[in-house]
Structure formats: C-alpha cells, structure tokens
N, C-alpha and C positions, 0 to 999 in steps of 0.2 A: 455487710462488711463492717468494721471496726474499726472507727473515725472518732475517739473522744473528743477530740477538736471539733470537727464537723458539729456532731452532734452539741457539743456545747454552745457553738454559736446560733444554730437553728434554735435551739430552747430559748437563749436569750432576745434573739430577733423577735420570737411568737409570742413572748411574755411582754415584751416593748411594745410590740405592734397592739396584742390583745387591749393590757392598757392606755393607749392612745398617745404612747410616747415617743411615736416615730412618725415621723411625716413620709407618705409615701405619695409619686408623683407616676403619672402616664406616662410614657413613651410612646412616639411611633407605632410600634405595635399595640394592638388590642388586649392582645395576652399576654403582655409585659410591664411590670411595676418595679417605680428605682426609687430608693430611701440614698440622700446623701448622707455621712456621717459627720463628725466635727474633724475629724484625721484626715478628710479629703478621699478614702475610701467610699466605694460605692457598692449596695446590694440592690437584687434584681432578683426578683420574683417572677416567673413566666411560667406557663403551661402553655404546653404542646398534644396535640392528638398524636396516640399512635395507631397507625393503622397496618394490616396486614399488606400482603402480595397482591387481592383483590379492590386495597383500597378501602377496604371497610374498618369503619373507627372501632376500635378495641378500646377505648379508654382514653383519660390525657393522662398525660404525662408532666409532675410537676417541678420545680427547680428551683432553690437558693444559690446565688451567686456571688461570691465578694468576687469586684472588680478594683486593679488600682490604673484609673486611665484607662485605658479599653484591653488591658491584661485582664483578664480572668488568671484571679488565684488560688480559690476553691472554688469546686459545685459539690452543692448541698442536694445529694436524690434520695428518693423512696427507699435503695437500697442498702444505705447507710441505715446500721442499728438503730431502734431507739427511734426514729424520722417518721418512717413509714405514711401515715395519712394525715399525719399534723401537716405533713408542706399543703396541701389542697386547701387545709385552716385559715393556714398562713394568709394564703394566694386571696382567699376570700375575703379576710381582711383587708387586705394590704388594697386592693382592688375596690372595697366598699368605701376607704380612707380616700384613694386616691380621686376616685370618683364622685364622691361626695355624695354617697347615696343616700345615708342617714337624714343630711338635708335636706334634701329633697323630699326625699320619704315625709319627711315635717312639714313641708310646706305642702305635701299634697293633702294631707291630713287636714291643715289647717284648710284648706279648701273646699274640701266634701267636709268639714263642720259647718261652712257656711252654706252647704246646699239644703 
C-alpha cells in the first residue's frame, strides 16, 4: 500500500537509529523497543510471531509505531511500499541500542584478550 508519510518516517527513524542518534529503551515486553522523542511523542518497534491454525511459527512479524500517550497514530508494516524488510533492520538495531549489546560484546572481547 501507499503511505509517503509512513514510509517517510520509517526512513528517517532507520537512518537515526543506524547512526546512533536515537536512544532506544526496553519495555516490558522482550519484543518491544521505545525511543522517546523531544515533541513528547513515542515510537515503538516490536516484532511479533506469526503463526498458522496449527500453531506453527511462519515468520515474525515486524512493526513501527508513533504513539501519542498510549494513542497509537500510525503503524508502520511490511506492507507499506518501500518498508518491506528494512523494519526487521530497524528492530535489530533498535533492540542492540536498547540492549547494550555492542558493550557488552567489548567487554567480552576485552576478556578472552586476557585469556
């Protein structure tokens, strides 16, 4: 579908997130990640499984969300033109930022150097 808004803001979220200019933070959920902004507006990155009628996982499923307050105002999916498997990018980012894995990752480094 054909969302130039949508898609304009997933671009710019990916290209902020990619270079390190967005703080994204945990939620609750495991699969969910929220960047405040300075407007008091909120995005939310999540991925979801989807699974068939037997239950079995097909794939996730992933999501951009502006929220204002716990409105949802747009969701940003795969099926928006132009989107497609950047949000999974995204997600992976956003989720490495919020996680701190980078750090981590370094400081394990830093410790199998000293082994």
């Amino acid at each position: 579908m054909k969302d130039p808004q949508a898609l304009k803001l997933f671009q710019e979220v990916l290209a902020k997130t990619k270079a390190g200019r967005m703080r994204w933070e945990p939620t609750a959920s495991e699969t969910e990640f929220f960047s405040v902004l300075p407007s008091g507006y909120t995005l939310l990155v999540s991925m979801s499984p989807v699974r068939n009628s037997y239950g079995d996982n097909l794939g996730d499923e992933f999501a951009l969300v502006l929220r204002n307050g716990e409105q949802d105002l747009l969701r940003v999916a795969a099926d928006v033109d132009g989107v497609g498997l950047g949000l999974s990018e995204l997600y992976e980012f956003a989720r490495r930022h919020a996680l701190r894995v980078d750090a981590t990752v370094d400081q394990v480094l830093g410790d199998l150097a000293k082994l």
